[in-house]
C-alpha beads as a LAMMPS data file, in Angstrom:
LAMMPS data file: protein, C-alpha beads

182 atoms
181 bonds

1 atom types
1 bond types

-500.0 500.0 xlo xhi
-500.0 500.0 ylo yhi
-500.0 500.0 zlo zhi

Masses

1 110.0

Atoms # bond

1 1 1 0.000 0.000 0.000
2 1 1 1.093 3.624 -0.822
3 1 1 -0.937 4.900 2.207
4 1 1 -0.385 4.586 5.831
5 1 1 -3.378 3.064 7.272
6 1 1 -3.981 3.479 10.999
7 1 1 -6.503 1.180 12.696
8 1 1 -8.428 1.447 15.845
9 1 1 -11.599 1.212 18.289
10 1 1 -13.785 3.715 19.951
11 1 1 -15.586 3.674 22.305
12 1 1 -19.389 5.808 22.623
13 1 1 -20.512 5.978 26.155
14 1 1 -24.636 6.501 26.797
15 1 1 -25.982 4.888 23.028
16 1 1 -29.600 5.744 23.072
17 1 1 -30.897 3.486 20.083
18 1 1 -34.418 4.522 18.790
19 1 1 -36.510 1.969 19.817
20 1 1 -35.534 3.350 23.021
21 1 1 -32.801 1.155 24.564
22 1 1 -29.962 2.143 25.458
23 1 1 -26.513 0.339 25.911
24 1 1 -23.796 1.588 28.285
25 1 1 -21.412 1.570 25.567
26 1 1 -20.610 0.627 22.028
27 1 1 -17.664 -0.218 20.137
28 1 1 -17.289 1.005 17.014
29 1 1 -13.689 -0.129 14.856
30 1 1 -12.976 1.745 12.095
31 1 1 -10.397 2.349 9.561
32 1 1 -8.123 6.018 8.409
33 1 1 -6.052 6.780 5.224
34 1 1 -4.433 10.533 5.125
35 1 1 -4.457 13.073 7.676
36 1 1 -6.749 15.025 7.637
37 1 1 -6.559 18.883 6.946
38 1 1 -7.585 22.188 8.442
39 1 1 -8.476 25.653 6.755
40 1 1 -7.896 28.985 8.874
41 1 1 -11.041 28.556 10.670
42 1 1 -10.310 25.065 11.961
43 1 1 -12.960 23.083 9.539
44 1 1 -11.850 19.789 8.225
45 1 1 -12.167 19.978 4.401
46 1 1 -10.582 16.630 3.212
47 1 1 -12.184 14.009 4.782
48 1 1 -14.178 11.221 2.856
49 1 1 -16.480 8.820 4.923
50 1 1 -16.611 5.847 3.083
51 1 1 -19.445 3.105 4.494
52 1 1 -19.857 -0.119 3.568
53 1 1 -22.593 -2.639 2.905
54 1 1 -24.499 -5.386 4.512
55 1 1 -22.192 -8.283 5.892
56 1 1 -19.211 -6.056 5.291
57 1 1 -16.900 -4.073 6.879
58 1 1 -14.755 -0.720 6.223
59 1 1 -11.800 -3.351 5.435
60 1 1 -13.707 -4.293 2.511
61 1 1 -12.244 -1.303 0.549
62 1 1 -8.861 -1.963 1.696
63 1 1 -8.535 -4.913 -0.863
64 1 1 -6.209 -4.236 -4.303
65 1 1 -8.761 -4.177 -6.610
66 1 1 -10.858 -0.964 -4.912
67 1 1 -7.518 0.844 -2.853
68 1 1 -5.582 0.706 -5.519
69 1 1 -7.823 2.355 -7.896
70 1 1 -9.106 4.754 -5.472
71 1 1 -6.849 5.914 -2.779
72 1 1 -3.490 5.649 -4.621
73 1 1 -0.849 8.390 -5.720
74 1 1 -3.516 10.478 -8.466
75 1 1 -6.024 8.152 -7.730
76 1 1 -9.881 9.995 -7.403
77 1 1 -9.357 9.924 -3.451
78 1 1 -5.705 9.766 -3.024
79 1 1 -4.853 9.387 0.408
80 1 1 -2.159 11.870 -0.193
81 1 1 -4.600 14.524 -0.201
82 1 1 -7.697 13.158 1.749
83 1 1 -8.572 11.832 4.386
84 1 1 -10.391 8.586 4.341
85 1 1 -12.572 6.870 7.105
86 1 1 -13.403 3.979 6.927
87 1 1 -16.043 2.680 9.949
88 1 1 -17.424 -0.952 10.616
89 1 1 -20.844 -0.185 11.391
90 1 1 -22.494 -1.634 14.590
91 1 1 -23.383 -4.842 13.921
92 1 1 -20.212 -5.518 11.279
93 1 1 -16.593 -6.197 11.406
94 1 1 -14.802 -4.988 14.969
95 1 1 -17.344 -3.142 16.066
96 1 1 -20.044 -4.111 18.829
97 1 1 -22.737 -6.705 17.703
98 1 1 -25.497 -9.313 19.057
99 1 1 -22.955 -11.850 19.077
100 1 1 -20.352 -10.309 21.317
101 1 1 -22.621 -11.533 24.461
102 1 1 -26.261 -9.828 24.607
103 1 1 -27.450 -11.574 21.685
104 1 1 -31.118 -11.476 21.550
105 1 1 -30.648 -9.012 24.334
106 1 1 -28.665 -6.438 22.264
107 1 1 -30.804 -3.527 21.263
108 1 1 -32.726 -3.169 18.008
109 1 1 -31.202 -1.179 16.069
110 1 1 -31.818 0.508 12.279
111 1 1 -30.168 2.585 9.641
112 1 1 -30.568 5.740 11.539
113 1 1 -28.706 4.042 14.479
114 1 1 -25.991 3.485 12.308
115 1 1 -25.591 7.144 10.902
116 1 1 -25.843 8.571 14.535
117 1 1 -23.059 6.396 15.427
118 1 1 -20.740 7.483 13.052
119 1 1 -21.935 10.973 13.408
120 1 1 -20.122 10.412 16.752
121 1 1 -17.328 8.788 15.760
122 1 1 -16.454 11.249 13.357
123 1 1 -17.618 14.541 15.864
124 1 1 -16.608 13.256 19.403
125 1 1 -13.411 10.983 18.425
126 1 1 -11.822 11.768 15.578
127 1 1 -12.723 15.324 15.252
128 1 1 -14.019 15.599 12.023
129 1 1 -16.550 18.703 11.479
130 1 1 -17.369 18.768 8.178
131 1 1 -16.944 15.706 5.712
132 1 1 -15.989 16.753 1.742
133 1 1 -17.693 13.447 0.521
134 1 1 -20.073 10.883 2.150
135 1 1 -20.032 7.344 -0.019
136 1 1 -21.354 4.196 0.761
137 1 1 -22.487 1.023 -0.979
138 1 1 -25.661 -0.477 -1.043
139 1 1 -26.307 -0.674 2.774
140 1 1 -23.965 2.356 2.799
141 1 1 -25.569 4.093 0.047
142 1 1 -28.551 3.888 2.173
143 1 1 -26.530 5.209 5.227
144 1 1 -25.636 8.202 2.519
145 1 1 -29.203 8.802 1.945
146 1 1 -30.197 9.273 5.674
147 1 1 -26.779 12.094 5.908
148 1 1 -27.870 13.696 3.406
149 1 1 -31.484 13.840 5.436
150 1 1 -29.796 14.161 9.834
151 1 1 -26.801 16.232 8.486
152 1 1 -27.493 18.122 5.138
153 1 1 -24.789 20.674 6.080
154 1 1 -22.226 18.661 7.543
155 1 1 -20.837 17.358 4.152
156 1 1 -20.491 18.559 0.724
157 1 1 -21.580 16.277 -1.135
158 1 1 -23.274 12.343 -1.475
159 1 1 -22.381 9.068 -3.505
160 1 1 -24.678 6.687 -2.904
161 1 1 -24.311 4.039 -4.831
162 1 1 -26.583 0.605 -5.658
163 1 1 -29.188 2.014 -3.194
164 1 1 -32.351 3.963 -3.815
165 1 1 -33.616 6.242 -1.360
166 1 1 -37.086 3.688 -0.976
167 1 1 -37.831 0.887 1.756
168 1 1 -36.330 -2.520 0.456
169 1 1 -38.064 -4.588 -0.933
170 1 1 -38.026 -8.028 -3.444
171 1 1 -34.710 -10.057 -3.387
172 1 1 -32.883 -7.746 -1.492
173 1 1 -35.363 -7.617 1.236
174 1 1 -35.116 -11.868 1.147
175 1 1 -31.429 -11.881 1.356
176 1 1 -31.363 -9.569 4.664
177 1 1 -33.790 -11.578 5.665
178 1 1 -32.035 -14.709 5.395
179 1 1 -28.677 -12.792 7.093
180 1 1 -30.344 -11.622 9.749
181 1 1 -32.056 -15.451 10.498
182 1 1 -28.767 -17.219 10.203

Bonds

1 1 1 2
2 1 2 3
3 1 3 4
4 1 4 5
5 1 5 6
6 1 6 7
7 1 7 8
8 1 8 9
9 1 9 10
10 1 10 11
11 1 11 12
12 1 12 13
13 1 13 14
14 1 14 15
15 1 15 16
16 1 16 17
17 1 17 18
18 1 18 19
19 1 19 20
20 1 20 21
21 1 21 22
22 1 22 23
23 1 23 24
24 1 24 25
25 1 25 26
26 1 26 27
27 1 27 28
28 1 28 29
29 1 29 30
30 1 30 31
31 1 31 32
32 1 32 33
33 1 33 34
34 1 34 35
35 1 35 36
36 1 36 37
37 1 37 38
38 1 38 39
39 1 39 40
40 1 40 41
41 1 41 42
42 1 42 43
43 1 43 44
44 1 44 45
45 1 45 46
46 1 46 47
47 1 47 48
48 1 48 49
49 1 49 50
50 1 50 51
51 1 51 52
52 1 52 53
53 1 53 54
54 1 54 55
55 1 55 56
56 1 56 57
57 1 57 58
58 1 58 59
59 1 59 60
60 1 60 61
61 1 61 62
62 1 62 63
63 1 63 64
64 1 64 65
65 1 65 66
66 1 66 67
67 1 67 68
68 1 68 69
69 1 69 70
70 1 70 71
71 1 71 72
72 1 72 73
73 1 73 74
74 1 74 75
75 1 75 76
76 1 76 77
77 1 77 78
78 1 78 79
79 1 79 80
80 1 80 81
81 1 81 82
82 1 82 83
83 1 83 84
84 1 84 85
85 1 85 86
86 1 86 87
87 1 87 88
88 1 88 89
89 1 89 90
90 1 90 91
91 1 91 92
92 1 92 93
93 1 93 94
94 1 94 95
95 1 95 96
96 1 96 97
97 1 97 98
98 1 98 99
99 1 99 100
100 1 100 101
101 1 101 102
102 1 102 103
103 1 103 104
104 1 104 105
105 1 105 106
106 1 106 107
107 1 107 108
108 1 108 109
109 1 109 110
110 1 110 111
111 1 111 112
112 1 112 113
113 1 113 114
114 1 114 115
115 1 115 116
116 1 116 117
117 1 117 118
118 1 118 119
119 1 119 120
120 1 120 121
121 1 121 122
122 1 122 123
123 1 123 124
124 1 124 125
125 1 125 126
126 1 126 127
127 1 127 128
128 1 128 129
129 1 129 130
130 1 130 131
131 1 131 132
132 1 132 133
133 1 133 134
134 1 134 135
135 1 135 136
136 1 136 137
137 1 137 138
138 1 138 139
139 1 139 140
140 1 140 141
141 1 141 142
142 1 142 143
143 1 143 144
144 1 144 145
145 1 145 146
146 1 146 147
147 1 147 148
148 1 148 149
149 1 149 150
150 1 150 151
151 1 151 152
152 1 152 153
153 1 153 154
154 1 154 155
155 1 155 156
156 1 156 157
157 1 157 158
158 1 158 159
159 1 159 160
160 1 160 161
161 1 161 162
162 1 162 163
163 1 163 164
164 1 164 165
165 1 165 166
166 1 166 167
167 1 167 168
168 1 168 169
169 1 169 170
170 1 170 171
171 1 171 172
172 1 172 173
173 1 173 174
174 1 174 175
175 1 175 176
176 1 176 177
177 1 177 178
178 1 178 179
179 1 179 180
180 1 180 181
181 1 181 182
């Protein structure tokens, strides 16, 4: 890799999920290419969240065939001049899930969850006030869709991609349905 990657785990103390539970804690892991960069006025402008989809995990864009074409030297998000996160969303990769313990006793938890978690990754950990580019696939592109709704001046632009801003529905809908049963 032509990009130092730096790896880690936050913790988010007092998660109030919105059906209402709450967890002490939550774990979230997540991934950073770049440093990121400050204008006069102390507002990040180069950071890129990127987010994943379902069964994934921020390491998924870590493999040759999508860092190489996207975060190397004069690449579309060199790492040179942004800076990339790259979060496992609750529920995926590192970060805190059903199956750590609580199982059926974890909270429920949506796509909204999700965004307000990163919200505070980005805000209370890593200090990120203003994102140049949110991009996610599929479940990510839905996560896109809901910044663009909770944070419409937080970034400065979307990419969502293979989502649609609509409830799920069809195969797609039978697919989660089978992950989430397994």
């Amino acid at each position: 890799m032509p990009y130092a990657l730096h790896e880690d785990s936050c913790t988010l103390d007092n998660v109030r999920f919105n059906s209402g539970e709450t967890l002490a804690n939550v774990r979230l892991h997540y991934r950073t290419l770049g440093q990121p960069q400050r204008d006069a006025h102390g507002v990040v402008r180069n950071a890129v969240l990127i987010l994943h989809g379902t069964g994934g995990s921020g390491e998924s864009f870590l493999r040759p065939q999508f860092a190489d074409v996207l975060f190397g030297p004069d690449q579309l998000l060199d790492a040179q001049h942004h800076y990339i996160i790259l979060p496992d969303n609750i529920g995926h990769g590192q970060s805190s899930k059903p199956s750590d313990g609580l199982r059926a006793r974890f909270p429920h938890y949506g796509y909204e969850d999700m965004v307000a978690l990163q919200h505070r990754l980005l805000t209370e950990h890593l200090g990120v006030n203003h994102l140049r580019l949110v991009m996610g696939t599929s479940m990510g592109g839905m996560h896109t869709w809901l910044w663009g709704i909770h944070h419409p001046h937080f970034m400065d632009a979307l990419l969502p991609l293979a989502s649609l801003p609509v409830q799920i529905g069809g195969r797609n809908r039978m697919i989660r349905r089978m992950i989430l049963d397994a």
